[in-house]
TIBA-433667 format. One record per residue (C-alpha): residue in three letters; x, z, y; residue number from 1. Coordinates in steps of 0.5 Angstrom, whole numbers, plus 2048, in hexadecimal, padded with zeros to 3 digits. Each point is the difference from the previous one (the first is absolute). Example, Ala and Ser with C-alpha at 12.3 -4.5 7.8 and 13.67 -1.06 7.14 Angstrom:
2
+-----+-----+-----+-----+-----+
| res |   u |   w |   v |   n |
+-----+-----+-----+-----+-----+
| ALA | 819 | 810 | 7F7 |   1 |
| SER | 802 | 7FE | 807 |   2 |
+-----+-----+-----+-----+-----+
! end
This chain:
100
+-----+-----+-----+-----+-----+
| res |   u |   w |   v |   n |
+-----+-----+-----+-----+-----+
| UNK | 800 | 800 | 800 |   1 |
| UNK | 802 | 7FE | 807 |   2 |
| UNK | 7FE | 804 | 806 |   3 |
| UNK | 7FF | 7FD | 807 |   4 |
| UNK | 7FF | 804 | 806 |   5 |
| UNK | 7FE | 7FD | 806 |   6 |
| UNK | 801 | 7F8 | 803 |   7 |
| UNK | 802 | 7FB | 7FC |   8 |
| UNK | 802 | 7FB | 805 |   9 |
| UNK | 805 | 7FB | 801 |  10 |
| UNK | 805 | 805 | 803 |  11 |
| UNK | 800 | 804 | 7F9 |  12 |
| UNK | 7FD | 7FB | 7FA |  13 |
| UNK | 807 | 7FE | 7FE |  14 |
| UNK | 802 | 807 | 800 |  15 |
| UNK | 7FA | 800 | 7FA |  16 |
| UNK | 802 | 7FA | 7FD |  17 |
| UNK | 807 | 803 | 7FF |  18 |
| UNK | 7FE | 806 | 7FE |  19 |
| UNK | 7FB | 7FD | 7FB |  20 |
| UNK | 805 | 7FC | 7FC |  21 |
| UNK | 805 | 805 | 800 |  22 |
| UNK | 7FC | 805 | 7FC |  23 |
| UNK | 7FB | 7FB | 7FC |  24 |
| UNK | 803 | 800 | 7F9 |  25 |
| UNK | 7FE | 7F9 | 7FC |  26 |
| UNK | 7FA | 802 | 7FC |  27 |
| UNK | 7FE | 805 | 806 |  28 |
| UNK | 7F8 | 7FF | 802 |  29 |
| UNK | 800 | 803 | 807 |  30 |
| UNK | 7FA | 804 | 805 |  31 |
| UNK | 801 | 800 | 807 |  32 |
| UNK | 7FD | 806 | 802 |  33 |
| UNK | 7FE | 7FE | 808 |  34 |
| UNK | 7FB | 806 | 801 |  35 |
| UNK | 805 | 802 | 806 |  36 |
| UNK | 800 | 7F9 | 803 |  37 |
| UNK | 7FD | 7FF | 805 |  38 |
| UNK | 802 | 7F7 | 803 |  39 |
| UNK | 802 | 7FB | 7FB |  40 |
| UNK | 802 | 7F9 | 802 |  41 |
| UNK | 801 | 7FA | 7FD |  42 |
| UNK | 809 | 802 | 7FF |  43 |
| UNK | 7FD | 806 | 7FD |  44 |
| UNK | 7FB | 7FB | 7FC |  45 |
| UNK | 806 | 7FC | 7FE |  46 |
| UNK | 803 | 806 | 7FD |  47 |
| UNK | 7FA | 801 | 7FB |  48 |
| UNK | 7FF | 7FA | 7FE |  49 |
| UNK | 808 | 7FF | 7FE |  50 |
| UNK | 7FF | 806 | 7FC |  51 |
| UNK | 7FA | 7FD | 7FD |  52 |
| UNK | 804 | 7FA | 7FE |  53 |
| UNK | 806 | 804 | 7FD |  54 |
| UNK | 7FC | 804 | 7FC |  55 |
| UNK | 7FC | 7FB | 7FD |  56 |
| UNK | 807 | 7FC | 7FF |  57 |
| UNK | 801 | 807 | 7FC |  58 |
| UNK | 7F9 | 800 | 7FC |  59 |
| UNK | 7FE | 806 | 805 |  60 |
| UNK | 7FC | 801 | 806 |  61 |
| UNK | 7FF | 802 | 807 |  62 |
| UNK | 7FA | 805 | 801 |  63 |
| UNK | 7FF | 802 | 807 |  64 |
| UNK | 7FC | 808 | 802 |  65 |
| UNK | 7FE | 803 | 805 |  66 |
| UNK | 7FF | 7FA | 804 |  67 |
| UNK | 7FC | 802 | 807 |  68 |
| UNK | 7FD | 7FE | 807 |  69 |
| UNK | 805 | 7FA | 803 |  70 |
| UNK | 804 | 7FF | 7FA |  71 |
| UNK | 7F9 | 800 | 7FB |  72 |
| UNK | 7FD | 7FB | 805 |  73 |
| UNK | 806 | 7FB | 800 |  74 |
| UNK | 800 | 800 | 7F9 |  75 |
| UNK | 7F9 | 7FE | 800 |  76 |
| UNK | 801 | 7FB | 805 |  77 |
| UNK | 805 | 7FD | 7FD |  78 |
| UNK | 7FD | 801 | 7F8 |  79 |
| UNK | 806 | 802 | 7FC |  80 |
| UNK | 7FC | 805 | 7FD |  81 |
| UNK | 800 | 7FB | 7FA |  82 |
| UNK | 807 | 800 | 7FF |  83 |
| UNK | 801 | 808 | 803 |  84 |
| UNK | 7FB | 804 | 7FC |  85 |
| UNK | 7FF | 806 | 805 |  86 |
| UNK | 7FE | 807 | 7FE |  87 |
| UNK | 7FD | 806 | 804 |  88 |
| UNK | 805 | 804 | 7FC |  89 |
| UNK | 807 | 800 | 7FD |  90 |
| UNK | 7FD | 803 | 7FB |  91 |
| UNK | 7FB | 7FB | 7FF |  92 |
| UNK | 806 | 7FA | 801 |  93 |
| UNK | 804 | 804 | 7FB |  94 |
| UNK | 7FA | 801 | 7FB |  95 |
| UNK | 7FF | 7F8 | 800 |  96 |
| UNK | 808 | 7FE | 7FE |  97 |
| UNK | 7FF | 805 | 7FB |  98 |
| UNK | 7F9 | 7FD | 7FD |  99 |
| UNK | 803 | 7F9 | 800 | 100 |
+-----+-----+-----+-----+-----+
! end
């Protein structure tokens, strides 16, 4: 699980994306806990949608939790939820990976 707090904008997305391929392990599903985030862009976008990309190249999955106000509007905006599966809860996220 990855927790984000905050914005995530272009002024720290790649700091994400760093941060992200330096602790995903191939095989690794991960859960973006965005309960704390408050602003989502599209750099920010670009960093999930990667770390969706690289984990089905793995045979894992991206699960987002948590997601709320501006960012969950984003998402709707913008349609991922098909390929970002999103969650109320990390528990729930979790819950998913685990039955699958």
């Amino acid at each position: 699980m990855i927790a984000v707090g905050g914005e995530i904008d272009l002024a720290n997305s790649g700091q994400l994306a760093c941060y992200v391929k330096r602790v995903r392990r191939p095989g690794d599903h991960v859960v973006f806990d965005l309960t704390e985030v408050s602003f989502l862009d599209c750099s920010g976008l670009r960093v999930l949608i990667s770390s969706h990309r690289q984990a089905t190249a793995d045979n894992a999955g991206v699960r987002l939790a948590g997601v709320r106000g501006v960012p969950a509007r984003l998402l709707q905006l913008v349609r991922l939820q098909a390929l970002l599966p999103v969650h109320s809860t990390v528990e729930q996220a979790l819950a998913t990976i685990l039955t699958t």
